[in-house]
C-alpha positions, 0 to 999 in steps of 0.5 A: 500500500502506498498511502495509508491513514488511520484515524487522522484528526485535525483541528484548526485552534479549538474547531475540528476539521478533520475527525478520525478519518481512515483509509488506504490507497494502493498502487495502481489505485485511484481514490476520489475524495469528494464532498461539499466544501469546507469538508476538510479535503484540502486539510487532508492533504496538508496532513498527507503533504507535510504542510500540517503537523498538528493532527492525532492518528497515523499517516504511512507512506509506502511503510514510513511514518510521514512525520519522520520523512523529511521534506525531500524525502517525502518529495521523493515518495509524493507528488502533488499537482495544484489547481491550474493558476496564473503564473507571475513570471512567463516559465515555458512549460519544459522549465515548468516540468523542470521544476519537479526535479529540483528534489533531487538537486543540491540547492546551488545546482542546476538542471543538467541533460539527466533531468532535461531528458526526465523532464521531456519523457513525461511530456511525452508521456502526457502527449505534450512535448510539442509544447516544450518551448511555449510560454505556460500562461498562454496554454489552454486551461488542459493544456496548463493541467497536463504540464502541472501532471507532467511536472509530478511525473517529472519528480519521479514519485508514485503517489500522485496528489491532485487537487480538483484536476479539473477546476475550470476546465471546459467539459472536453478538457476535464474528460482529457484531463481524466482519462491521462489520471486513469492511465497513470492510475492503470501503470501502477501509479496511486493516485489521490483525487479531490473533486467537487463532481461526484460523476467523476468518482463514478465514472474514473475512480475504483475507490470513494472517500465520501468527507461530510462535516470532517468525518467518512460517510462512506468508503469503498467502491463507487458502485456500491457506496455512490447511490442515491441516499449519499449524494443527498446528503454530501450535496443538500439536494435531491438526484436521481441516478440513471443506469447506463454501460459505463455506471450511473448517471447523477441528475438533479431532481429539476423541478418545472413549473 
């Protein structure tokens, strides 16, 4: 198992966030996390990451106490892949993916042809080499996200952490974007993926982590723990769920006058 958690709590001061959370992701696994903001999916990968200490219960990577892992050995175990965002200075995407070997680099080196080599071989991975040179704030929004993923792969960890990959996405690119997550899932990588649309759970993920008010409303595979009662609840609003060959289909209850 790559990632696993054991009653992980967390809170901020004296208001829980996060409260006796468990579970596990193994490699070649794909685990959406999902739930309505505020739930405390970003707390938990802080936890995971390193960025907050303060928690009771266990977090293990590929057998090691997280909180014995110094940050570049972490680096080298986790990969994490932000919302797509604005760049301040106008990095072409080969320097962007660049970034995911700094690691592996003593602080006054610079990348050399290994890393320049590493960095290529996950644009091409991702099919995006022909956009080595170009400057990153002028990509599309798919094109940003796939650099960000390439970035992780570049960092040559297994243990994927991406924060809704799809935020902003138009509905081709997130379905792109989705399917390059699968793959990378079905090679062997773990990968661990927050999102705010339950279909995406049902439709790429083999397992469901269901976050309401901090704690695990549900766990498990998304045929057996997505229906109906939990969407409710996790969303405050009424659905029904149509069958179809690739799963369920989640539709709001619209009421027309």
């Amino acid at each position: 198992m790559s990632i696993v958690v054991e009653k992980l709590s967390f809170s901020y001061c004296t208001r829980p966030v996060l409260q006796d959370v468990s579970f596990s992701a193994e490699n070649g696994r794909l685990v959406a996390v999902l739930g309505p903001n505020g739930v405390g999916k970003t707390t938990l990968f802080r936890c995971i990451l390193g960025l907050q200490r303060g928690y009771t219960g266990s977090i293990r990577i590929d057998g090691a106490d997280a909180r014995q892992l110094s940050a570049r050995e972490l680096a080298h175990r986790v990969a994490y892949i932000p919302q797509i965002h604005a760049q301040a200075f106008g990095f072409s995407v080969l320097d962007m993916v660049l970034m995911g070997t700094s690691h592996a680099l003593s602080p006054l080196s610079v990348p050399k042809q290994g890393e320049t080599d590493a960095a290529m071989a996950a644009l091409e991975r991702l099919g995006i080499a022909k956009l080595a040179a170009k400057n990153f704030n002028h990509l599309s929004g798919g094109e940003q996200q796939l650099t960000l993923i390439a970035r992780a792969l570049a960092q040559n960890a297994r243990t994927l952490l991406m924060d809704e990959p799809t935020a902003s996405l138009d509905y081709g690119n997130q379905a792109h974007v989705l399917s390059a997550v699968r793959a990378l899932a079905a090679e062997g990588y773990t990968v661990v993926m927050s999102t705010h649309n339950p279909q995406q759970a049902v439709f790429y993920a083999d397992l469901a982590l269901a976050l309401f008010e901090g704690s695990v409303a549900a766990y498990g595979a998304p045929s057996e723990v997505m229906d109906a009662a939990l969407i409710e609840r996790l969303y405050q609003m009424r659905i029904h769920l149509i069958a179809t060959e690739q799963g369920p289909v989640i539709v709001p209850a619209v009421e027309r006058e």
